[in-house]
C-alpha positions in Angstrom: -39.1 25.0 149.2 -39.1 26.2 145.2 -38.2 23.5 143.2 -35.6 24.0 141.0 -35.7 22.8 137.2 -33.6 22.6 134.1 -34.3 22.8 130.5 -33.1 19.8 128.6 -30.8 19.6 126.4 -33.0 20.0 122.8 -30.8 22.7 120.7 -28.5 21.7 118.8 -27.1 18.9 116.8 -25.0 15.9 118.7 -27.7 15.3 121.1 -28.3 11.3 121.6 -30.7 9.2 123.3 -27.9 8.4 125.7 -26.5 11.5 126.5 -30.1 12.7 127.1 -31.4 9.9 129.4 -27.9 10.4 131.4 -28.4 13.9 131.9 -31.9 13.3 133.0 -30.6 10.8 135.4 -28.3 13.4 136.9 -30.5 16.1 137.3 -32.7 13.8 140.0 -29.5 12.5 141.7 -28.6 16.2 141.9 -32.1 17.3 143.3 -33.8 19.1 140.5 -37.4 18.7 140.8 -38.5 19.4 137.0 -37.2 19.2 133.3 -38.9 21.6 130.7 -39.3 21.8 126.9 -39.6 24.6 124.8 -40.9 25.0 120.9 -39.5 25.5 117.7 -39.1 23.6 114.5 -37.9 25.7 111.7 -35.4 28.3 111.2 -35.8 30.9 108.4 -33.2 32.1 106.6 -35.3 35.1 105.6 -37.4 35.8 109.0 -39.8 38.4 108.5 -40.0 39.0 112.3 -37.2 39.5 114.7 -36.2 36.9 117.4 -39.2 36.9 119.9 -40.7 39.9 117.9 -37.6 42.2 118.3 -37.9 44.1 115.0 -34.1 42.9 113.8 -33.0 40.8 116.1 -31.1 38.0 114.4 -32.7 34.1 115.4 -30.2 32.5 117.5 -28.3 29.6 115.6 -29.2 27.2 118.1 -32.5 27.0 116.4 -31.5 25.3 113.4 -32.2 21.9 115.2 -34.4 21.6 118.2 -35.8 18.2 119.0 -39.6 18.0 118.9 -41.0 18.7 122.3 -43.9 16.3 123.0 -41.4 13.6 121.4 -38.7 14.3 123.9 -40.7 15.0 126.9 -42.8 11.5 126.1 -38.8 9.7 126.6 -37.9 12.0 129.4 -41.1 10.3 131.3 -39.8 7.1 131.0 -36.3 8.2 132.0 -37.3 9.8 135.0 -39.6 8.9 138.2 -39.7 11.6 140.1 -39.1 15.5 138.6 -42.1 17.2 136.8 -42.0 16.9 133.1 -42.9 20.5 131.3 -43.4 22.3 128.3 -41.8 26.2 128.6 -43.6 26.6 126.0 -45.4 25.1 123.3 -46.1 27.5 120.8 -50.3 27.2 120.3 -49.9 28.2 116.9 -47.8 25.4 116.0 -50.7 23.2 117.2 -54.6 22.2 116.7 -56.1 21.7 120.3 -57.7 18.6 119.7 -54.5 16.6 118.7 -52.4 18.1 121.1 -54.9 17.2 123.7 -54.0 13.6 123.1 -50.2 14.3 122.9 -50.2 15.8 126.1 -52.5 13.2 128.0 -50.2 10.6 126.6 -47.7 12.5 128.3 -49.2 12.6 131.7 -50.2 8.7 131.4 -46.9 8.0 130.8 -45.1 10.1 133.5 -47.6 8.8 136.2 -49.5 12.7 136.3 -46.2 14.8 136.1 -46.9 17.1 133.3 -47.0 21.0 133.3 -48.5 22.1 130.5 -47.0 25.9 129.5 -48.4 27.7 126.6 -47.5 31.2 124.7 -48.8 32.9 121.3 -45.3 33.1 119.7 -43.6 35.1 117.9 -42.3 33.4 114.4 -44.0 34.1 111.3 -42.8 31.5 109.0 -43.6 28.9 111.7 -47.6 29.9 112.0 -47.3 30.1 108.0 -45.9 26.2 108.0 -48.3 25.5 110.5 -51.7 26.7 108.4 -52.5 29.3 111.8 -51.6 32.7 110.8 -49.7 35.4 113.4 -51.8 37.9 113.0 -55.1 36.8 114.9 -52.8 34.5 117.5 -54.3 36.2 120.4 -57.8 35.9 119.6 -56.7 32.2 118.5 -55.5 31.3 122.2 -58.6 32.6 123.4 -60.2 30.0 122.0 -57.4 27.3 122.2 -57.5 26.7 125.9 -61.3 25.9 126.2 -61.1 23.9 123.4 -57.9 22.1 124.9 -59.6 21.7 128.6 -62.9 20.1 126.5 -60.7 17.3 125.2 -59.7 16.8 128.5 -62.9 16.6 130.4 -66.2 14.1 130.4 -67.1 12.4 126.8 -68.8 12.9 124.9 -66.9 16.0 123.8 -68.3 18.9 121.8 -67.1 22.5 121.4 -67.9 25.1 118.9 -65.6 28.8 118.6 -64.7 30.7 116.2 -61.4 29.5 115.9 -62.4 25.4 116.8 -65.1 22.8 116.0 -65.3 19.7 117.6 -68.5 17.3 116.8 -69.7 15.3 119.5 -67.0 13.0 120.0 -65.3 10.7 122.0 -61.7 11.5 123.1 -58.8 9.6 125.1 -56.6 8.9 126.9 -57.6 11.5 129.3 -54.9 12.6 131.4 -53.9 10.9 134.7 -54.1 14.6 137.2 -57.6 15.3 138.4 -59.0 17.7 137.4 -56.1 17.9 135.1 -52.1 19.2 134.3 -51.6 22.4 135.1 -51.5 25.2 132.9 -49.0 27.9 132.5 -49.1 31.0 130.1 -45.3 31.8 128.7 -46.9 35.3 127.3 -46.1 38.8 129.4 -47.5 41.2 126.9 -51.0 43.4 128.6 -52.7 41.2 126.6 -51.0 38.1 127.5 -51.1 39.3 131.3 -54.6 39.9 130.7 -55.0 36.1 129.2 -53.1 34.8 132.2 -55.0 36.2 134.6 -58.5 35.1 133.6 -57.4 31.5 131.7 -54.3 29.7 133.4 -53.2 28.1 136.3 -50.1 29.9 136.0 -47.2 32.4 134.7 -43.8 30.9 133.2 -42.2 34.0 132.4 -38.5 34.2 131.2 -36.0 36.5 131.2 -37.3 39.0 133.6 -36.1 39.9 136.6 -37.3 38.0 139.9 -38.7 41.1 141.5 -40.4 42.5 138.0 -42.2 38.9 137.9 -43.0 39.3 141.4 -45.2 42.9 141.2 -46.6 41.7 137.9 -47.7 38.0 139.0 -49.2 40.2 142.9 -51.0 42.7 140.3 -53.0 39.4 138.2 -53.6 37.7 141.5 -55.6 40.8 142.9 -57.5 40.7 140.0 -58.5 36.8 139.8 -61.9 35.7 138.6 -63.8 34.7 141.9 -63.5 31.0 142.4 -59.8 30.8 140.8 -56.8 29.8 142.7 -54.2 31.9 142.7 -51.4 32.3 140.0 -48.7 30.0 140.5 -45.3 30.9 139.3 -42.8 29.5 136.9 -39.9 32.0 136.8 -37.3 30.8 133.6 -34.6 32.7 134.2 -30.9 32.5 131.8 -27.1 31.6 132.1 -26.4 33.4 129.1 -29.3 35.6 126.9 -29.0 34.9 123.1 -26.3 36.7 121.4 -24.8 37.8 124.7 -21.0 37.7 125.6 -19.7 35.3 127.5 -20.9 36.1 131.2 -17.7 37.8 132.9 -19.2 37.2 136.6 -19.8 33.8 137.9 -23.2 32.0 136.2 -23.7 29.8 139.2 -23.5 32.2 141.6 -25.6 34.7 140.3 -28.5 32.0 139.5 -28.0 31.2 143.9 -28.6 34.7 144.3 -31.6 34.9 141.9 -33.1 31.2 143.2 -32.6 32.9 147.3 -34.6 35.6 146.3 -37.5 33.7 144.3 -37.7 30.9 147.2 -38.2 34.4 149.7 -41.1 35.4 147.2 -42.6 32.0 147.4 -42.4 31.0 143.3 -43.1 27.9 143.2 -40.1 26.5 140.6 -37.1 28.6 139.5 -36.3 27.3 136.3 -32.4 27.4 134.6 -32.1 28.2 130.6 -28.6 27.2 129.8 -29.5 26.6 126.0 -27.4 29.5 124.9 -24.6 29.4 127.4 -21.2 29.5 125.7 -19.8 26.9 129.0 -21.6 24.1 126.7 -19.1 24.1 124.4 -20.0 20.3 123.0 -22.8 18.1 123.5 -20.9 16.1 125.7 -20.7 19.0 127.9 -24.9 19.0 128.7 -23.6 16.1 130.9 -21.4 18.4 133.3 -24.4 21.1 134.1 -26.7 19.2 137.0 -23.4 18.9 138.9 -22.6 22.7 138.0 -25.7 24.2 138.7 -26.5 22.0 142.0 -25.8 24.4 144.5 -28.7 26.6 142.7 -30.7 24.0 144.0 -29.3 24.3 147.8 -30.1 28.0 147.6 -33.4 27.9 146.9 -33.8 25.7 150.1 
């Protein structure tokens, strides 16, 4: 079976610590199997880069509040007992390896071992600026981010030493509850990011492409795995609505059955539903209505 997730609500204002633990307790009485995350905090007025690096494209409004994400997902994992908890993704320019390290395990501790971890190089300029990491060199950056990331999360004493990272000989914890440890996922899907995928995660959480694009790209990685590496798992986000789109004119639900069918036949392991910028949550009230909308997605990737 591919498990079937939803993003939570986190866009927005009106969101509550009610409304969110309800719609967390509706998504497992309706089946899903994982909640996800994403990562923003700031919303330019002035961007100097187009949304998700689209020279022009305008930054979806949604973004002018988003709720942190290891803040949220640390509730959602005492809301929840069963569905995976996940970040799709955390932006690793946003973040130092060594503190997140700790974030994350806390995470994992606290959801009993049900943390995905999903990570991407980002595309926001004014967020790396806030963040002291700069945009330019965030490719050569995550090269160094996930070792140093996996060291916090191995035997103590801890040391590393990178270009982009230094960690003395140190002791840290928690450690996370998995053995050997979460999974990783890479959110990136540029050659270079494929290339990063292939040789440093445990898998892809692509969104917005088609399920039989992801399926030839993640077959074309696999082939080329570093001996000893399991293969690629996949993550496939897919959307209700894409940012700044019209209103869909053909049935959402429907079309995400059709899309889950086919992803269950290619064996992805979770088909994941972005309904953040669907126009049929007209309220935040209405985040309560989609694990009963979107159920039969569930049923068809059965």
């Amino acid at each position: 079976m591919t498990g079937v997730g939803l993003c939570l609500p986190q866009l927005g204002d009106g969101l509550s610590p009610t409304l969110l633990r309800e719609f967390c307790h509706r998504a497992e009485e309706h089946g899903f199997t994982s909640l996800w995350v994403q990562d923003h905090f700031m919303w330019p007025l002035q961007p100097r880069r187009g949304y998700a690096g689209r020279p022009d494209a305008p930054i979806p409004r949604q973004y002018q509040s988003v709720l942190s994400p290891t803040e949220l997902l640390a509730a959602v994992a005492g809301w929840t007992s069963a569905a995976r908890v996940g970040t799709s993704i955390l932006v690793a320019g946003n973040h130092w390896p060594a503190q997140l390290a700790g974030r994350l395990a806390t995470i994992d501790v606290l959801s009993g071992g049900r943390l995905s971890v999903g990570l991407g190089v980002g595309w926001s300029d004014e967020e790396h600026e806030a963040s002291g990491t700069d945009i330019a060199t965030r490719g050569k950056r995550m090269d160094d981010f996930v070792p140093a990331l996996l060291a916090c999360w191995g035997d103590d004493p801890v040391s590393f030493d990178s270009p982009s990272f230094t960690l003395s000989e140190c002791v840290v914890r928690p450690k996370p509850v998995q053995q050997p440890r979460p999974p990783l996922l890479s959110g990136m899907w540029s050659p270079a990011g494929l290339e990063r995928t292939r040789l440093l995660f445990d898998g892809w959480n692509p969104a917005g492409l088609t399920v039989d694009a992801a399926a030839v790209a993640l077959g074309t990685m696999n082939a080329d795995r570093p001996v000893g590496m399991a293969p690629l798992t996949m993550h496939h986000r897919s959307f209700v609505q894409f940012p700044h789109a019209p209103t869909p004119t053909d049935d959402p639900v429907e079309r995400l059955c059709a899309e889950a069918a086919a992803a269950a036949v290619q064996g992805f392991d979770d088909f994941i539903i972005e309904h953040n910028f669907w126009s049929g949550v007209a309220d935040p009230a209405g985040w309560l209505d989609v694990p009963a909308t979107f159920a039969p997605v569930v049923a068809a990737a059965r």
